[in-house]
C-alpha angles and dihedrals in degrees: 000000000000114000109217092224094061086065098042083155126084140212148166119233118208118192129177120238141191126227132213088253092052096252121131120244123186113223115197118184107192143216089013105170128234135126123257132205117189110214129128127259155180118228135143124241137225089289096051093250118141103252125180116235126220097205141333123256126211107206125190109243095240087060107101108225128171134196087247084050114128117208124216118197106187112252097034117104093211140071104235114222112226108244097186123021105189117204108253118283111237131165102166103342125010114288114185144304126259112213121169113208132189 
């Protein structure tokens, strides 16, 4: 079980739908924990090209993410795209989940 204060960070995902009428709707879900570590590195997306990431986010892996996810750190005036969603990392229980952003 994830321990909070493992993800003393917060953020708010956005993420686009669809409705039944073909309309998009944003969705944000807000203060989900997780821990972040700026550094810069290369990864590939979900298109195999070489991208450079901004910093590396630890998500709980009860948190729902999506390739098409945005990410929102407060005090940053932009959505950053995720570059690289890992699969969660699990030895015995589910431990957490690894996404690069821009």
């Amino acid at each position: 079980m994830p321990v909070s204060h493992l993800f003393p960070d917060l953020v708010d995902l956005v993420d686009e739908k669809t409705t039944a009428w073909g309309e998009t709707k944003t969705v944000i879900t807000k203060d989900v924990p997780c821990r972040i570590e700026h550094s810069n590195r290369l990864v590939l997306n979900a298109e195999g090209e070489q991208i450079t990431s901004h910093a590396l986010i630890f998500f709980n892996p009860s948190a729902v993410l999506d390739q098409t996810t945005k990410v929102r750190i407060a005090g940053d005036s932009y959505d950053h795209p995720i570059i690289q969603l890992d699969p969660v990392k699990s030895m015995k229980d589910p431990h957490h989940q690894e996404v690069y952003i821009r």
